[in-house]
C-alpha positions in Angstrom: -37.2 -2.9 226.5 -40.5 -1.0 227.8 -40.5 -2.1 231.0 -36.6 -2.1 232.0 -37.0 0.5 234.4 -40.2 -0.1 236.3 -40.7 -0.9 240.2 -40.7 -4.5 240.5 -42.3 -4.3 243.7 -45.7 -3.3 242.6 -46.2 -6.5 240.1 -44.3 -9.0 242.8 -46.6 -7.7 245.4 -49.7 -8.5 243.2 -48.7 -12.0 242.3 -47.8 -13.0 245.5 -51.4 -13.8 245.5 -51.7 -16.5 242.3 -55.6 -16.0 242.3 -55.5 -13.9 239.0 -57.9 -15.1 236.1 -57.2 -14.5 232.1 -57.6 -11.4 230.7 -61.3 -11.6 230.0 -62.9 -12.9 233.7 -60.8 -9.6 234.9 -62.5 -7.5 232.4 -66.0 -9.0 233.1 -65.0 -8.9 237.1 -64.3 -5.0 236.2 -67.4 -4.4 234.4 -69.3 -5.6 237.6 -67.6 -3.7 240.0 -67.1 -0.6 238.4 -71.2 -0.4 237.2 -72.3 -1.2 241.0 -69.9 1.2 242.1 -71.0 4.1 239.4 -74.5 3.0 240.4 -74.0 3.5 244.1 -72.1 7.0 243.4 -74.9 8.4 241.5 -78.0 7.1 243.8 -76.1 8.9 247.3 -75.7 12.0 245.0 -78.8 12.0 244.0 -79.4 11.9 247.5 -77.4 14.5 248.3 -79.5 16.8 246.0 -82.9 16.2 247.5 -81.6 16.2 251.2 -79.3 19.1 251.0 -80.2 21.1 247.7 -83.6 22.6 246.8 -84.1 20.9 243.2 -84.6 24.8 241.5 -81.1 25.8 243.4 -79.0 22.9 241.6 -77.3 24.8 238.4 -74.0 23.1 236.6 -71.5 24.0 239.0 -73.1 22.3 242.3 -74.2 19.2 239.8 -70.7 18.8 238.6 -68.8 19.5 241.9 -71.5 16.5 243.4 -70.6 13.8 240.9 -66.9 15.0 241.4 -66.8 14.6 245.0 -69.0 11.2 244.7 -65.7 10.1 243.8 -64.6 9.7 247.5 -67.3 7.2 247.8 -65.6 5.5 244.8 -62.4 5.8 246.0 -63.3 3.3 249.1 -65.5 0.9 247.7 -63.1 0.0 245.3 -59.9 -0.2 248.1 -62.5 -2.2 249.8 -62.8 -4.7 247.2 -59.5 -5.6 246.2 -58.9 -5.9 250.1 -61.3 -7.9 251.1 -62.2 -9.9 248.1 -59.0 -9.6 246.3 -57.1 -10.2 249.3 -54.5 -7.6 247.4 -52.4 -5.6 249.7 -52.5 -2.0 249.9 -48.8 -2.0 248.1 -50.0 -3.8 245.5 -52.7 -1.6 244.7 -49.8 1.4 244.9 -49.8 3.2 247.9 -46.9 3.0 248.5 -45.6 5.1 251.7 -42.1 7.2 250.4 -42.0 9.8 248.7 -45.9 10.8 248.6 -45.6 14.4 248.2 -42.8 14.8 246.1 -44.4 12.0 243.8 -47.5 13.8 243.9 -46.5 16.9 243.0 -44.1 16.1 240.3 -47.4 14.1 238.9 -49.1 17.6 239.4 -46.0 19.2 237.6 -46.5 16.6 234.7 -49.7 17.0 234.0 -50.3 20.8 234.1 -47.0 21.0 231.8 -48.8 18.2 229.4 -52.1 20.2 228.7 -50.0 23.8 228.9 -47.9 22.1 226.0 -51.3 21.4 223.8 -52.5 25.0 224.6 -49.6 26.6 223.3 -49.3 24.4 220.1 -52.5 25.6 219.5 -52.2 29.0 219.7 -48.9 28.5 217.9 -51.1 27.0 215.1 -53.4 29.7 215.7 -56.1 27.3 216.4 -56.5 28.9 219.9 -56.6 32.9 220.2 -55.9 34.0 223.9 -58.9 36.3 224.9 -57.9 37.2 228.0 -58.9 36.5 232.1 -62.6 35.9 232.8 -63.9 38.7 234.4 -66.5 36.7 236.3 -64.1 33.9 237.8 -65.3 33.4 241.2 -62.0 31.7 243.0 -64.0 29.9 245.9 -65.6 27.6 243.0 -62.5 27.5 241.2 -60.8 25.8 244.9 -63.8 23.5 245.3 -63.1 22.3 241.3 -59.7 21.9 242.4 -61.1 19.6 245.2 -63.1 17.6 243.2 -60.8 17.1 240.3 -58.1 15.6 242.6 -60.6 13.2 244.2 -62.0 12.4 240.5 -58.5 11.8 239.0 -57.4 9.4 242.1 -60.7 7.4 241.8 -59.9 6.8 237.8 -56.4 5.9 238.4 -57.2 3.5 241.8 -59.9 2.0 239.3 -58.3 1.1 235.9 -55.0 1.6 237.1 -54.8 0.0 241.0 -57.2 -2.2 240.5 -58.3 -3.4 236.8 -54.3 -3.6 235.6 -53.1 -5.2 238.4 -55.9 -7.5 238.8 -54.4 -8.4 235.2 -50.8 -8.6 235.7 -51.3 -10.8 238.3 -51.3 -14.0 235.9 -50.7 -12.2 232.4 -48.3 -10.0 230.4 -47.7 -6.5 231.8 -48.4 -5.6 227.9 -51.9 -7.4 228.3 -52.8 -5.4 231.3 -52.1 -1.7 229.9 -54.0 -2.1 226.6 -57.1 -3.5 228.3 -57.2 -1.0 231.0 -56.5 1.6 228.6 -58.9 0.4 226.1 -61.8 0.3 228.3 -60.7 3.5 229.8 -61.5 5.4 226.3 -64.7 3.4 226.1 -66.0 4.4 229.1 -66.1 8.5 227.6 -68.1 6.8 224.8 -71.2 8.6 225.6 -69.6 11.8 226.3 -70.9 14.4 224.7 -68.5 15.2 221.0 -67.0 11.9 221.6 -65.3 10.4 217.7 -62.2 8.4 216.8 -60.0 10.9 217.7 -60.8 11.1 221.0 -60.8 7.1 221.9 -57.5 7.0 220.5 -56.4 9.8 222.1 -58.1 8.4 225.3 -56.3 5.1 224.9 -53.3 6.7 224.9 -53.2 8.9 227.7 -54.2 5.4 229.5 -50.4 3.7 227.9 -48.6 6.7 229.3 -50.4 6.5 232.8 -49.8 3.2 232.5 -46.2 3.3 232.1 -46.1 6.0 234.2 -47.5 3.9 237.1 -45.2 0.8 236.6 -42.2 3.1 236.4 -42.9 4.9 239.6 -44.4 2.1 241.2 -46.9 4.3 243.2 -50.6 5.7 242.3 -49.6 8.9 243.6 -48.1 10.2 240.6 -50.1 8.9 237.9 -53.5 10.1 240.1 -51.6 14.1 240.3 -51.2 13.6 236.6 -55.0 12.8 235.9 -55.9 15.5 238.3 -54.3 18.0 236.6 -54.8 17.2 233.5 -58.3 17.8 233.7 -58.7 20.7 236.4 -56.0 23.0 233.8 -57.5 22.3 230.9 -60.9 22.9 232.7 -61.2 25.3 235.3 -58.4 27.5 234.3 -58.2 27.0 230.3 -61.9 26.4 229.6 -61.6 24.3 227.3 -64.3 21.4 227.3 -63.2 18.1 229.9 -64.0 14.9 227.8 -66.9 16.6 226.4 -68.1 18.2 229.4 -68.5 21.9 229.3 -67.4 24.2 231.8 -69.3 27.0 233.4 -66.4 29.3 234.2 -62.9 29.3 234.1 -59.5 31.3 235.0 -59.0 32.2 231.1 -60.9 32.3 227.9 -59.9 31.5 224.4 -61.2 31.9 221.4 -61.5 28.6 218.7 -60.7 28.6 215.4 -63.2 26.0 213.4 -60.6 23.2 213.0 -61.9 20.2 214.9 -59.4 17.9 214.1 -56.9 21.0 215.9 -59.4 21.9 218.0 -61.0 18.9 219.4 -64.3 20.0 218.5 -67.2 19.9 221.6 -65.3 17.2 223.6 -62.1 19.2 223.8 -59.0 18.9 224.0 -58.6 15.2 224.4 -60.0 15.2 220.9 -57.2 17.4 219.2 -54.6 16.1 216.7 -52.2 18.3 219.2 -52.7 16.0 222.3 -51.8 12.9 220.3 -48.4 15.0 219.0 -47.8 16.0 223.1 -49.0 12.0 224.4 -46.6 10.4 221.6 -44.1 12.8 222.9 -44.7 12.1 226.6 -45.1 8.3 226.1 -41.6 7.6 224.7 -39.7 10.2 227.3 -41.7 8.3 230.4 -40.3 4.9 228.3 -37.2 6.3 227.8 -36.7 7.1 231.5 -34.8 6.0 234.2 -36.1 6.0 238.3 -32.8 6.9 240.2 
């Protein structure tokens, strides 16, 4: 079965509560909470701008690293919601206290190994040409990237993970709760810039692994390394385009072949035919796998 081997403790924590709704009042309590939330984020940065920032000084890299590290603000308005409205414990929302660092940095492990994987299919396909170390990577912006991609990753995984799944399992089927959250975690890159079919499915999917990934471990720890890396390698240090979002330097460079059902086209990897080969992969080891 697909769930054999997760952490009961995560779902029995959750429904301890009996105040969960059907599938649909979850997604439309979501949809509220998430939008104020976004809204908030983006008013303090804009904030942040005008206070701190001189409007001609702001280029891409301090614009991106603000709306990454918005994501602290994020981060505890959501905890503060499924606490205090909710009334969901901090367990059930998967902070769970063992283990945090080695389950963080296997989810690290994971997810740098997942997009490395997709890179070298490419260039095995020749769809990506190495070209070499950028000779104008500046490693203090490359650290604050780091910074903000860790914070940005946790945020996405305490949002549709922590708090719109659970908030689902807590009086439906576990199956129920990953293909909504996962669903509305591809259409939320709907706007991005290059976004097509590809990518939403590909988007979707990466959300049934995390997904799986989460109830196996039974933490957020792992599942948040995973997301973390995922983007920062594929970004920073590939330079490859993050959900459509181009970056302004990175570690390495490669070269594209015009194949944008190989390539991913201008939203990136996460529109490749290669990730959905590596996430089919990845999905049925994590189902496969057994927590010792």
């Amino acid at each position: 079965m697909l769930y054999i081997q997760e952490d009961d403790t995560l779902i029995e924590e959750a429904r301890k509560t009996r105040k969960g709704n059907r599938v649909w009042i979850e997604i439309l309590k979501f949809l509220v909470v998430s939008i104020s939330v976004n809204l908030i984020m983006v008013f303090v940065g804009e904030i942040i701008k005008k206070v701190f920032f001189q409007e001609e000084l702001i280029n891409e890299n301090i614009s991106m690293l603000i709306q990454l590290y918005e994501s602290v603000l994020g981060i505890g308005l959501v905890i503060l919601y499924c606490y205090g409205i909710e009334k969901r414990t901090f367990i059930s929302m998967g902070f769970i206290k063992r283990h945090i660092c080695k389950q963080y940095i296997k989810g690290m492990c994971v997810g740098a190994l997942l997009i490395s994987a997709i890179v070298l299919i490419g260039i095995l396909f020749n769809t990506f040409v190495f070209d070499g170390s950028n000779a104008n990577w500046d490693i203090k912006i490359t650290l604050l990237f780091l910074g903000g991609f860790l914070l940005q990753g946790f945020y996405e995984e305490v949002v549709f993970r922590g708090f719109l799944m659970i908030s689902i399992i807590r009086k439906n089927t576990i199956l129920a709760a990953m293909v909504a959250n996962s669903l509305l975690f591809g259409l939320t890159h709907g706007f991005n810039n290059g976004f097509q079919v590809l990518a939403l499915f590909n988007l979707i999917l990466f959300g049934m692994f995390v997904s799986i990934y989460f109830l196996k471990t039974g933490n957020i720890w792992g599942v948040s390394a995973i997301h973390s890396m995922w983007n920062f390698i594929q970004g920073p240090i590939y330079g490859f385009n993050v959900s459509g979002m181009a970056q302004s330097q990175s570690l390495f460079t490669f070269k594209i072949n015009n194949c944008e059902i190989l390539s991913g086209g201008t939203f990136g990897l996460e529109g490749s035919l290669l990730t959905t080969i590596v996430l089919v992969s990845a999905t049925s080891m994590v189902m496969s796998y057994k927590n010792n």
